[in-house]
N, CA, C and O atoms as a CHARMM CRD file, in Angstrom:
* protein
*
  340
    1    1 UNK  N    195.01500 -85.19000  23.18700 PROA 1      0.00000
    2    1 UNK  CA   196.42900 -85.50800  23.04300 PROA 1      0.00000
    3    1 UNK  C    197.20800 -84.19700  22.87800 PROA 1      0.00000
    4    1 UNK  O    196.81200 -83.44100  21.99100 PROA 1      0.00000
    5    2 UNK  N    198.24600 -83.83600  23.60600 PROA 2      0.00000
    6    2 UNK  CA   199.20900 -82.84300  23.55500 PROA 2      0.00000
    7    2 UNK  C    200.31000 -83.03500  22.62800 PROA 2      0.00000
    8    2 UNK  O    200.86300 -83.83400  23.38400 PROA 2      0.00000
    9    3 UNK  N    201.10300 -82.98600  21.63400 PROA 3      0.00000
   10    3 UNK  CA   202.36300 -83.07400  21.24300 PROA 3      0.00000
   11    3 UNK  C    202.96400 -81.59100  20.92200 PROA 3      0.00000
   12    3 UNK  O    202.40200 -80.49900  20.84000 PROA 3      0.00000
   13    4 UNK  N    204.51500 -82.03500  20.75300 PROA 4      0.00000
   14    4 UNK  CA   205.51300 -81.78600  20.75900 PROA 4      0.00000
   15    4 UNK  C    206.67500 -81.72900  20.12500 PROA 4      0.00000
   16    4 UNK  O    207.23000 -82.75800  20.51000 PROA 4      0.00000
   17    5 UNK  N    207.59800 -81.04500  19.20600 PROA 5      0.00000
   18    5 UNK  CA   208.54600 -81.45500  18.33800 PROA 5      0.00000
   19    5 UNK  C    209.87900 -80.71300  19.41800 PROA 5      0.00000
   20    5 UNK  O    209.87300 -79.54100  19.79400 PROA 5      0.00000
   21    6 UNK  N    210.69500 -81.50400  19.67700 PROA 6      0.00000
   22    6 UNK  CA   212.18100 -81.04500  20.34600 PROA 6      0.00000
   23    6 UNK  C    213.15700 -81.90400  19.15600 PROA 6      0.00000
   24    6 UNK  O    213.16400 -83.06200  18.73600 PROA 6      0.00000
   25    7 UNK  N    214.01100 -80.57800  18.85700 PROA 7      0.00000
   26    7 UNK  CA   215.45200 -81.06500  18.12900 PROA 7      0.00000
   27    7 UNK  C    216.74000 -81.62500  19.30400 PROA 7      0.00000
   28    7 UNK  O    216.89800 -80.79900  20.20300 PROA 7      0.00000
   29    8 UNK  N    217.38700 -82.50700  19.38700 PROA 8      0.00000
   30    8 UNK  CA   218.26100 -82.77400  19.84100 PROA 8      0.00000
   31    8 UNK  C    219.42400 -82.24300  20.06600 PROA 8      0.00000
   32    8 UNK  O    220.00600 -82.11300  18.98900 PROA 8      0.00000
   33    9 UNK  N    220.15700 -81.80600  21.09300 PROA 9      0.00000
   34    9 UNK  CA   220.97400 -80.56800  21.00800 PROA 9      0.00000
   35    9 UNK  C    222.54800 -81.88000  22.04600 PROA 9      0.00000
   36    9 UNK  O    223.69400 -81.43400  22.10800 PROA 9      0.00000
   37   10 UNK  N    222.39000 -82.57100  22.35100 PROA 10     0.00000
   38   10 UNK  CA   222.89500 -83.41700  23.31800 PROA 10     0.00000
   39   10 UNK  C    224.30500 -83.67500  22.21900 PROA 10     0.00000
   40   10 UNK  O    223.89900 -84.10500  21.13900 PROA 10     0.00000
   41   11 UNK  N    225.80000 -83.51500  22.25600 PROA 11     0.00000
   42   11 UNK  CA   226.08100 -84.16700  20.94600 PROA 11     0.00000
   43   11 UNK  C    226.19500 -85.96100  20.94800 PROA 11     0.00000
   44   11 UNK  O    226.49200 -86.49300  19.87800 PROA 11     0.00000
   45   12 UNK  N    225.99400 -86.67900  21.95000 PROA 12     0.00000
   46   12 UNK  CA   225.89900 -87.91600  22.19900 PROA 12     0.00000
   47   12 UNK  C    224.19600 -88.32400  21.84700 PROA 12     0.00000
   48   12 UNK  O    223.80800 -89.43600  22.20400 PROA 12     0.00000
   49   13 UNK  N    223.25200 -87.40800  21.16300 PROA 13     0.00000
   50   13 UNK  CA   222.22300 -87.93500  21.06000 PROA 13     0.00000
   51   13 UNK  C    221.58100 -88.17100  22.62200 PROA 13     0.00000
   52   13 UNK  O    221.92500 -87.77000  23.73400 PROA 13     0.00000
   53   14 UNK  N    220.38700 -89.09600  22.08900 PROA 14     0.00000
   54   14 UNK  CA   219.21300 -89.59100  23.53900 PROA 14     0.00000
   55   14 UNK  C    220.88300 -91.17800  24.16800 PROA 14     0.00000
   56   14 UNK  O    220.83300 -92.26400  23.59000 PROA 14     0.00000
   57   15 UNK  N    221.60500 -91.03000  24.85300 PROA 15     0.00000
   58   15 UNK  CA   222.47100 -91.83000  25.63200 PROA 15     0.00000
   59   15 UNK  C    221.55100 -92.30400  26.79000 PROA 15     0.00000
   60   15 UNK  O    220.37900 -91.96500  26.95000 PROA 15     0.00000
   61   16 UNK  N    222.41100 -93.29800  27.71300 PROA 16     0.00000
   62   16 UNK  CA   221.68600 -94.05600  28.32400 PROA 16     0.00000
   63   16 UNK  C    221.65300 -93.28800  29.94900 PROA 16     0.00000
   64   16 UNK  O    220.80000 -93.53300  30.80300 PROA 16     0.00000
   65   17 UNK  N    222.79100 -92.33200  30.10000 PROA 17     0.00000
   66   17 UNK  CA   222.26100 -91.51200  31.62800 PROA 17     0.00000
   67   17 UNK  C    220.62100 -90.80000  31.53000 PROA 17     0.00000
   68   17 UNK  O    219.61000 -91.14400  32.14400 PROA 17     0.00000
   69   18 UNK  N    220.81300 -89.64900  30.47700 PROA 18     0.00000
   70   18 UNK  CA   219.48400 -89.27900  30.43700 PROA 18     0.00000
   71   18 UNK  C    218.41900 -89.57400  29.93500 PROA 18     0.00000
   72   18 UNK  O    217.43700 -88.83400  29.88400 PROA 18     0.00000
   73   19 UNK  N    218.54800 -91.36100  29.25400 PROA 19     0.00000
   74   19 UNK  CA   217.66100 -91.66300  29.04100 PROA 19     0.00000
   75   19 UNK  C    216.50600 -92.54800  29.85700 PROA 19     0.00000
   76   19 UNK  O    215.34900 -92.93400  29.68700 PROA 19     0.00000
   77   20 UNK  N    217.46200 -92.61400  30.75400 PROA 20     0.00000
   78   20 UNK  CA   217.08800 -93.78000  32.12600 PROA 20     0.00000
   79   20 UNK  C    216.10200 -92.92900  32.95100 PROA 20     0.00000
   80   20 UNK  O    215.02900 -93.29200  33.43100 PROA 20     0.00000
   81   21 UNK  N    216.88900 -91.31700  33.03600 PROA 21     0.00000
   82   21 UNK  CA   216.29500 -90.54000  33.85900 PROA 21     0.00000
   83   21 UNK  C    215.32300 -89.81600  33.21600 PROA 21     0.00000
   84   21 UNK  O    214.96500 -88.84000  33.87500 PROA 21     0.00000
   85   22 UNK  N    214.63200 -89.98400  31.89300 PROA 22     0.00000
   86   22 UNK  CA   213.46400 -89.46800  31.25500 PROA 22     0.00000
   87   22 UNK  C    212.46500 -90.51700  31.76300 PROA 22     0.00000
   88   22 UNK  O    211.52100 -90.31100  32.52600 PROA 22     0.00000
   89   23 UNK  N    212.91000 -91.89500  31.09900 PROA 23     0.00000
   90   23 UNK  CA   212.09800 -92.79100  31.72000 PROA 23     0.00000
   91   23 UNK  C    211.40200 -93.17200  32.78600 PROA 23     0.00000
   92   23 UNK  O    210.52400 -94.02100  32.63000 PROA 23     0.00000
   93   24 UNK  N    211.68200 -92.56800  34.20200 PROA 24     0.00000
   94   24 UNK  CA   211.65900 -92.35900  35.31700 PROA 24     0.00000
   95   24 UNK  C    210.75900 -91.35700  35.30300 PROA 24     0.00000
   96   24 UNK  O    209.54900 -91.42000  35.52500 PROA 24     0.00000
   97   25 UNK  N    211.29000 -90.61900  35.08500 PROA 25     0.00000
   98   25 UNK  CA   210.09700 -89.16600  34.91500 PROA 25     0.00000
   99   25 UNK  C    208.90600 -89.24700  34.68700 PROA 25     0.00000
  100   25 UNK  O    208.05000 -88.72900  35.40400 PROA 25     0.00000
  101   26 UNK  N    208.56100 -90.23400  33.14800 PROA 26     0.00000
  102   26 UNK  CA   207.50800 -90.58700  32.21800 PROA 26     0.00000
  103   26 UNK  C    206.58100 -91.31100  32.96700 PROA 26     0.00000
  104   26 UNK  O    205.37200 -91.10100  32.88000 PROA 26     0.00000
  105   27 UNK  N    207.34700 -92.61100  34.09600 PROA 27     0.00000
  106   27 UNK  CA   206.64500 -93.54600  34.49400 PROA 27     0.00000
  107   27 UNK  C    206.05900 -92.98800  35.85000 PROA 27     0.00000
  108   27 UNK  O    205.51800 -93.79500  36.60600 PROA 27     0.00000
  109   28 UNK  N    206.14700 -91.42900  36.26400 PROA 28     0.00000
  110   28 UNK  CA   205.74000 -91.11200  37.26600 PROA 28     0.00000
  111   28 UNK  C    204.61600 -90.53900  37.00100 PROA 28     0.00000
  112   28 UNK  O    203.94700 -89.99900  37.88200 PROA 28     0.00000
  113   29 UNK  N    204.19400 -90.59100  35.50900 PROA 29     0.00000
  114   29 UNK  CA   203.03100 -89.82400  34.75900 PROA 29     0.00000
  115   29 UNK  C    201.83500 -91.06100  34.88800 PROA 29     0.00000
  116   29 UNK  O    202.22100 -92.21500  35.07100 PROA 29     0.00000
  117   30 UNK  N    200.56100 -90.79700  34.79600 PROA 30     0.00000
  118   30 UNK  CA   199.82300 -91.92900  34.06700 PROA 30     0.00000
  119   30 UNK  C    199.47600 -91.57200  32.33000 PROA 30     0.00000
  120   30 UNK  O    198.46900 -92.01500  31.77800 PROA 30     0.00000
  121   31 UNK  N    200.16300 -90.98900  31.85900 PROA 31     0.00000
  122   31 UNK  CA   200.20800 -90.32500  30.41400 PROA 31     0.00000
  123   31 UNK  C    200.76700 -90.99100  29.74700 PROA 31     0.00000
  124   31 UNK  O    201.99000 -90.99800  29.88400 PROA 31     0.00000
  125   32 UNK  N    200.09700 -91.94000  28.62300 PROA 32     0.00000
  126   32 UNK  CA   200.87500 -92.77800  27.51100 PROA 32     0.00000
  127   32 UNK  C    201.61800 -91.93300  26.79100 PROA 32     0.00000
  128   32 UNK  O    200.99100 -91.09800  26.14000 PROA 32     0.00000
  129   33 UNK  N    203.05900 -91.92100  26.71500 PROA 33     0.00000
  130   33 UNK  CA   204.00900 -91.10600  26.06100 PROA 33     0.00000
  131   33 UNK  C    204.92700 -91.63500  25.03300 PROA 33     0.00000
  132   33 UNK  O    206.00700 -92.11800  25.37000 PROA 33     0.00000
  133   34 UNK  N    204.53900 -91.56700  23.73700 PROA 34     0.00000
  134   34 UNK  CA   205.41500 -92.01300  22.73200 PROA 34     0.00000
  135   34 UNK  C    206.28600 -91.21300  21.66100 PROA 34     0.00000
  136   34 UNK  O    205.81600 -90.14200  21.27700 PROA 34     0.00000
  137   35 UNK  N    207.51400 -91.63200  21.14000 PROA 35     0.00000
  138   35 UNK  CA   208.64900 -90.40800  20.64600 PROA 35     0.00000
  139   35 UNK  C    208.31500 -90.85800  19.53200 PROA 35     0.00000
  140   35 UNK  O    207.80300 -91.97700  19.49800 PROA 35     0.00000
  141   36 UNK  N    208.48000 -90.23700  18.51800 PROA 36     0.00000
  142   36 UNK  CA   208.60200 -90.55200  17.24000 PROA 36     0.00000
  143   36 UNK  C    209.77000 -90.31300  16.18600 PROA 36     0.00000
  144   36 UNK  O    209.70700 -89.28400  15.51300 PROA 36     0.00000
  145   37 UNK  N    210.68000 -91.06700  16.02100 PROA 37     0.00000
  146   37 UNK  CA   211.21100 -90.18300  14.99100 PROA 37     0.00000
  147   37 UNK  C    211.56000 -91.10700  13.69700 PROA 37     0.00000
  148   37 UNK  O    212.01000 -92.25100  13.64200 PROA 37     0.00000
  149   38 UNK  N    211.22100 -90.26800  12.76300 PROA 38     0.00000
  150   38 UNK  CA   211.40100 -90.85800  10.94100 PROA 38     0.00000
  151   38 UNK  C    210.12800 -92.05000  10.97300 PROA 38     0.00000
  152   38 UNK  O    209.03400 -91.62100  11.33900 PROA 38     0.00000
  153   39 UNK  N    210.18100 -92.92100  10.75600 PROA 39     0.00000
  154   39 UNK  CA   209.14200 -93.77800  10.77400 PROA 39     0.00000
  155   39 UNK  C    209.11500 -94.58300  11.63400 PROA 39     0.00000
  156   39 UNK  O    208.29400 -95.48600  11.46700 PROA 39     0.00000
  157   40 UNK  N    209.80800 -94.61900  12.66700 PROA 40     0.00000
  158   40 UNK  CA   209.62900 -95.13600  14.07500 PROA 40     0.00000
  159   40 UNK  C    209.03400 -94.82900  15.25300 PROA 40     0.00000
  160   40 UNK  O    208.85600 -93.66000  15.59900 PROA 40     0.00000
  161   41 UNK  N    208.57700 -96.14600  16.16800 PROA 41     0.00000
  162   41 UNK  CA   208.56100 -94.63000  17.42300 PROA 41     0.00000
  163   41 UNK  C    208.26800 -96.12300  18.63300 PROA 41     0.00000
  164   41 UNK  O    208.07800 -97.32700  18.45800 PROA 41     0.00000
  165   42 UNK  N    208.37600 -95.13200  19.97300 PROA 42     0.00000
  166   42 UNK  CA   208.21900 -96.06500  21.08600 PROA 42     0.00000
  167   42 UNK  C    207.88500 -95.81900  21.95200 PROA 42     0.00000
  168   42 UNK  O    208.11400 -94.61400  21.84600 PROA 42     0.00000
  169   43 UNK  N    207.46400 -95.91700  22.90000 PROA 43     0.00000
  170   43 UNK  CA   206.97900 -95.66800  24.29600 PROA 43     0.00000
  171   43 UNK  C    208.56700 -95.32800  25.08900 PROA 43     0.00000
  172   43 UNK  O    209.62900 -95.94200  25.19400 PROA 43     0.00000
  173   44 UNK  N    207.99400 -93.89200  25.59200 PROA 44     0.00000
  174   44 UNK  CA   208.51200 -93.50700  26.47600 PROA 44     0.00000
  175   44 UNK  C    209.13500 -94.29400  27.74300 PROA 44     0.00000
  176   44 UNK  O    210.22700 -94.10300  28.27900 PROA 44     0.00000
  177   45 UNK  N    208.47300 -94.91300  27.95900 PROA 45     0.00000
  178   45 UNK  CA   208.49100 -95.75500  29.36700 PROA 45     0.00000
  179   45 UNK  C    209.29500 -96.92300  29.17800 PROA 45     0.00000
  180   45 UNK  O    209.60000 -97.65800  30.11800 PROA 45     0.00000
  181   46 UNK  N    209.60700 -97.09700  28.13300 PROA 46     0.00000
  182   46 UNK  CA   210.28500 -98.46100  27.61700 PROA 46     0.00000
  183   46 UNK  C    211.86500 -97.94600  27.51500 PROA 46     0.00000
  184   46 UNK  O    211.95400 -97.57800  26.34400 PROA 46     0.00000
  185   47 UNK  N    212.94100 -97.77000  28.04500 PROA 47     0.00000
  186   47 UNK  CA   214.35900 -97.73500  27.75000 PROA 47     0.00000
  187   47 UNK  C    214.74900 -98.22800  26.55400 PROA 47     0.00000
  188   47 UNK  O    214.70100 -97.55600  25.52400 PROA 47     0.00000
  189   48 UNK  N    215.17000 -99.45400  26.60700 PROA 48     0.00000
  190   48 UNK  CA   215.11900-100.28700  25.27300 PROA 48     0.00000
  191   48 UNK  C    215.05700-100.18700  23.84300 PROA 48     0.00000
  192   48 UNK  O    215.68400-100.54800  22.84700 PROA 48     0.00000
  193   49 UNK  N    213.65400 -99.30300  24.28700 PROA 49     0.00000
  194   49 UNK  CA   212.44200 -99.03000  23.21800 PROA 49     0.00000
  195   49 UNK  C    213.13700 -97.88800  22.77200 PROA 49     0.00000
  196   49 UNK  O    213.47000 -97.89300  21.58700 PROA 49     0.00000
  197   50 UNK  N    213.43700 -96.87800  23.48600 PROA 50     0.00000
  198   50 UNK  CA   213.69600 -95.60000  23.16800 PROA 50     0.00000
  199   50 UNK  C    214.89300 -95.25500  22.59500 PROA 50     0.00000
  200   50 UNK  O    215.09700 -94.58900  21.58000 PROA 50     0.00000
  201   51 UNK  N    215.91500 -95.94700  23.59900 PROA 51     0.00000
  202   51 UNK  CA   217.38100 -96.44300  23.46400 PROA 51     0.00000
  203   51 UNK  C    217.41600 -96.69300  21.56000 PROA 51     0.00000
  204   51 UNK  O    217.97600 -95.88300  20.82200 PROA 51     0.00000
  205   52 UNK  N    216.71800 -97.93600  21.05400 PROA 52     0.00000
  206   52 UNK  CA   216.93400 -98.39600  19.80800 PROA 52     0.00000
  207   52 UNK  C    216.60800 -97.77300  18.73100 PROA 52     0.00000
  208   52 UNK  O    216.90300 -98.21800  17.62200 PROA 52     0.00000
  209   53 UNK  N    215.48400 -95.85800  19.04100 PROA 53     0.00000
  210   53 UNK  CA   215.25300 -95.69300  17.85500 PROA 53     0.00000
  211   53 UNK  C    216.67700 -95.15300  17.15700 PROA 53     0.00000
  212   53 UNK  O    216.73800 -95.09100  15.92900 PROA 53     0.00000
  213   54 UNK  N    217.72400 -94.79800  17.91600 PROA 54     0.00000
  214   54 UNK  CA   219.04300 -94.57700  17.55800 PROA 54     0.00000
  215   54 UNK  C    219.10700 -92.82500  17.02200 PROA 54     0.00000
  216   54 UNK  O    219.44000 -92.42900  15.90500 PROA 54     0.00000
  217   55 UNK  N    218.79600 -92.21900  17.88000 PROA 55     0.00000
  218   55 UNK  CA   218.02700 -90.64000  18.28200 PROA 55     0.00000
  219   55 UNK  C    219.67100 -89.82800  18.31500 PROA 55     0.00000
  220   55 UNK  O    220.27800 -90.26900  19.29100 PROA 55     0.00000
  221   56 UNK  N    220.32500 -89.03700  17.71900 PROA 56     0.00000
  222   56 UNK  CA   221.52500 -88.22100  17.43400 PROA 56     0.00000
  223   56 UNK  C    221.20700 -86.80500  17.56700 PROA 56     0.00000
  224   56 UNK  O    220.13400 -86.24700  17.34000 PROA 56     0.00000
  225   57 UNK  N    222.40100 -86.27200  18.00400 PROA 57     0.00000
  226   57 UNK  CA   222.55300 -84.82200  17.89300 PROA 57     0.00000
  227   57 UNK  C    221.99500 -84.40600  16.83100 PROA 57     0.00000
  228   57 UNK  O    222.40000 -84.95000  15.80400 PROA 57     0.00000
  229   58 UNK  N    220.97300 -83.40200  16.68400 PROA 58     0.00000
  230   58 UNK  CA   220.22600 -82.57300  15.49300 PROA 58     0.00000
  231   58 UNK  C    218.99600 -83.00000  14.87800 PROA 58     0.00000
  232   58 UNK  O    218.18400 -82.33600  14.23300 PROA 58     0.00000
  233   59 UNK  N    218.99600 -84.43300  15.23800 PROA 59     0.00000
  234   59 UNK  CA   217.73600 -85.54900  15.04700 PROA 59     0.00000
  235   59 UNK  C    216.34800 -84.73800  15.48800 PROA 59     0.00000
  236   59 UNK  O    216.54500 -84.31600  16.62700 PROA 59     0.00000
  237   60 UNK  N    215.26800 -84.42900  15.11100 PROA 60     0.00000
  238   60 UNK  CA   214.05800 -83.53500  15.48800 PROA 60     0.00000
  239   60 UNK  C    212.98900 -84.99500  15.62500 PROA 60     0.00000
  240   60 UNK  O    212.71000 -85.77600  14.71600 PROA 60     0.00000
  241   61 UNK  N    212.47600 -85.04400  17.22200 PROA 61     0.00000
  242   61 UNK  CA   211.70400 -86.07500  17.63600 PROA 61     0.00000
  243   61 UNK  C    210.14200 -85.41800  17.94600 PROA 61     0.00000
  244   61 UNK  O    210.16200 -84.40600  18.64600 PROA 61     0.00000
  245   62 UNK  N    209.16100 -85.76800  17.61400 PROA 62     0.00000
  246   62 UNK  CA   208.17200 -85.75300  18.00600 PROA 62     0.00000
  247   62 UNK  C    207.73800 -86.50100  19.31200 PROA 62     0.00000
  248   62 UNK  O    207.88100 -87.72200  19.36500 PROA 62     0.00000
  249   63 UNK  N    207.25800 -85.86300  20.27800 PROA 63     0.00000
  250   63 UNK  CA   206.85300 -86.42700  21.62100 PROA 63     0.00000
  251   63 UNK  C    205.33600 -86.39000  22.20800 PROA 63     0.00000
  252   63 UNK  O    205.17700 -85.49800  23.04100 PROA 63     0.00000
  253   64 UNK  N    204.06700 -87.27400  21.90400 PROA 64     0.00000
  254   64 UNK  CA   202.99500 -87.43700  21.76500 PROA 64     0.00000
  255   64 UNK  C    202.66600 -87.96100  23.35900 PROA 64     0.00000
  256   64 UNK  O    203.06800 -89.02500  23.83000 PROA 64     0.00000
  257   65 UNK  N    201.85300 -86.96700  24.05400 PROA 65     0.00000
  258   65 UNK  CA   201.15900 -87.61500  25.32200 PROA 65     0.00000
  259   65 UNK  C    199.66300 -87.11500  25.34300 PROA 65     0.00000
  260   65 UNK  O    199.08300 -86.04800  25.14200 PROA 65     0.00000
  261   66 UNK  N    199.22200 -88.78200  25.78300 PROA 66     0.00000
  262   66 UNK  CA   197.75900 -88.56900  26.41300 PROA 66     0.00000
  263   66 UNK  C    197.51200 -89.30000  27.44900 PROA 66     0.00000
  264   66 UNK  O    197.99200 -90.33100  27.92000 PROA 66     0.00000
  265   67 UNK  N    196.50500 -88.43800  27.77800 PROA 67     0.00000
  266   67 UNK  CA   195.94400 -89.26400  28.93000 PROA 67     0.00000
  267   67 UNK  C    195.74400 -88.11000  30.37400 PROA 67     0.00000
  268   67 UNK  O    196.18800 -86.96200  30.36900 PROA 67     0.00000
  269   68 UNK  N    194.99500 -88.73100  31.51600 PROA 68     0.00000
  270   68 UNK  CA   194.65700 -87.58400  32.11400 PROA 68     0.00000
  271   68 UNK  C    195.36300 -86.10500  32.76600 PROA 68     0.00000
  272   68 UNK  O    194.85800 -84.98800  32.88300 PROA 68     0.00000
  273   69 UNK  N    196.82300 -86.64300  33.15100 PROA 69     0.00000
  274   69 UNK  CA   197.38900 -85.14000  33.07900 PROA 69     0.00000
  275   69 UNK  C    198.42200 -85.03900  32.20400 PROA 69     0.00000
  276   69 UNK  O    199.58000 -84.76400  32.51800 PROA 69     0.00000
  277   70 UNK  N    197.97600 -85.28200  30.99700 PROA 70     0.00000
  278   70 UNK  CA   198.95000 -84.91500  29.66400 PROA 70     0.00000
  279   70 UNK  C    199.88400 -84.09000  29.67000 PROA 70     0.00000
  280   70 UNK  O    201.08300 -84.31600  29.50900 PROA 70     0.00000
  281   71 UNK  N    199.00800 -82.44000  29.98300 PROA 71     0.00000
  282   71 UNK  CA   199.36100 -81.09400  29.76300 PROA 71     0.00000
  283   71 UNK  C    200.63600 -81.21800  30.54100 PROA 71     0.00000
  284   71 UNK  O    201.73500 -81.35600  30.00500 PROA 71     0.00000
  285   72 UNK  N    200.36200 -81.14100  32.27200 PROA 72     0.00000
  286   72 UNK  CA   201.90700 -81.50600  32.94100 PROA 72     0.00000
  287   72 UNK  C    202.69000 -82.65200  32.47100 PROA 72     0.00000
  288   72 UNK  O    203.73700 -82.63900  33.12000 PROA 72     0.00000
  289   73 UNK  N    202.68500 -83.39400  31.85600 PROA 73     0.00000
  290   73 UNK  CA   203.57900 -84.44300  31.77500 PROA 73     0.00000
  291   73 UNK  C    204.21100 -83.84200  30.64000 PROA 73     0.00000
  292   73 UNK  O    205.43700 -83.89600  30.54300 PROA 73     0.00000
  293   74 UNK  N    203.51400 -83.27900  29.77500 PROA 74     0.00000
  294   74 UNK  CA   204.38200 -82.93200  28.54500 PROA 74     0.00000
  295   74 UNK  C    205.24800 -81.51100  28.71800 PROA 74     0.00000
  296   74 UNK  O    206.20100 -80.99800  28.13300 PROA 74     0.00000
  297   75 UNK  N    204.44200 -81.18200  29.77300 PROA 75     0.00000
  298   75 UNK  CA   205.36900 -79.87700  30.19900 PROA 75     0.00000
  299   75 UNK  C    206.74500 -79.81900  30.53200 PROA 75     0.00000
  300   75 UNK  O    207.65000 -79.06900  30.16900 PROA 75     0.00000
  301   76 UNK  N    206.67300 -81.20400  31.64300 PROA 76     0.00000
  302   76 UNK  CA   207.49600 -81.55900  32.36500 PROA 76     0.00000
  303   76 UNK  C    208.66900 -82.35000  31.41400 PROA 76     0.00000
  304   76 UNK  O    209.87700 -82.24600  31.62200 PROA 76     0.00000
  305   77 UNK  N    208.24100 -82.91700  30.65400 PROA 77     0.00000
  306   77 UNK  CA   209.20100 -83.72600  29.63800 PROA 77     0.00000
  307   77 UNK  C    209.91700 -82.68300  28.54700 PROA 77     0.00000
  308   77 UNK  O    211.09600 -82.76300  28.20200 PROA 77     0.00000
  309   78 UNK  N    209.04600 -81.78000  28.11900 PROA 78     0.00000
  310   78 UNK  CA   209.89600 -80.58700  27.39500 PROA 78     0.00000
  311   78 UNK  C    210.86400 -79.99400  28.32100 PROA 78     0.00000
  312   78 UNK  O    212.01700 -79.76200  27.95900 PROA 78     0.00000
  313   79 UNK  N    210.43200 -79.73500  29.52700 PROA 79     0.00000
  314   79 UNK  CA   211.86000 -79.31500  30.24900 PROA 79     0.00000
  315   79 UNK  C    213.24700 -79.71600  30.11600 PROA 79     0.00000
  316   79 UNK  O    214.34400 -79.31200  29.73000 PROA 79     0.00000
  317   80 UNK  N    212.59100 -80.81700  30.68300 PROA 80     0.00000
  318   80 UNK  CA   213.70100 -82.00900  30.91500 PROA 80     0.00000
  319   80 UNK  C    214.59400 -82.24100  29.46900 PROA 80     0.00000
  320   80 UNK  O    215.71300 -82.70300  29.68900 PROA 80     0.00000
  321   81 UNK  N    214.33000 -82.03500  28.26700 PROA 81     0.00000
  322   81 UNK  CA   214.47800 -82.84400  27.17400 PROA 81     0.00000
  323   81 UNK  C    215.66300 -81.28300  27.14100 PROA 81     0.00000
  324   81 UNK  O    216.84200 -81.50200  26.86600 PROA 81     0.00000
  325   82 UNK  N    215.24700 -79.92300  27.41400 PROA 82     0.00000
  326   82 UNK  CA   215.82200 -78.67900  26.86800 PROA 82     0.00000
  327   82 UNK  C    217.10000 -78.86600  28.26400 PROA 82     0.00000
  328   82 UNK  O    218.21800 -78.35400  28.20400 PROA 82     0.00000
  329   83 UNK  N    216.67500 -79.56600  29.24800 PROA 83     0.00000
  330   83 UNK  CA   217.70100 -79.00700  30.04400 PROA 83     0.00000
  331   83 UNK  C    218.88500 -79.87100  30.21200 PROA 83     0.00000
  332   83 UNK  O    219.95800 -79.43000  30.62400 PROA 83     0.00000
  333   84 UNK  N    218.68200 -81.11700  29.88800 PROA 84     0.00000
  334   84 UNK  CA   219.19900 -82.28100  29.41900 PROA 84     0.00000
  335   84 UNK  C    219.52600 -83.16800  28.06100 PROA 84     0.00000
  336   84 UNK  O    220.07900 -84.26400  27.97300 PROA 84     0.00000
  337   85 UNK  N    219.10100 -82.48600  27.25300 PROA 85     0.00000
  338   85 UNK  CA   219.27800 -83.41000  25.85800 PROA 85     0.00000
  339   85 UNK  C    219.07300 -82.22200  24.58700 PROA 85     0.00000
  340   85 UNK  O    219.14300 -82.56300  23.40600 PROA 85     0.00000
């Protein structure tokens, strides 16, 4: 398992443009990818899911992937998260 801690820099928080388009990203992985934050957490792949942990500007999320190409998926999702959120 690879993880990850990204602080939120977005001031609208995880919103629903780039959250649609993480999701997308995630589901192009075969890497179970789940966020965590405070005592919650959800699958990546789930909108909904992700949408409801209610994720804000400055909020610090943990981002947990496994599975066979972890390493790129989590690579690829830290990008995305710095270049977008």
């Amino acid at each position: 398992m690879t993880s990850f801690d990204y602080t939120i820099k977005d001031e609208n928080g995880i919103h629903a443009r780039p959250a649609g388009e993480l999701v997308k990203l995630v589901k192009a992985h075969g890497s179970k990818v789940v966020v965590k934050f405070g005592d919650k957490q959800a699958e990546m792949k789930k909108l909904l899911a992700l949408m409801g942990l209610g994720i804000k500007q400055g909020d610090t999320i943990t981002v947990e992937v496994e599975g066979d190409d972890e390493a790129a998926a989590a690579k690829e999702i830290e990008d995305f998260l710095k270049a977008n959120l």
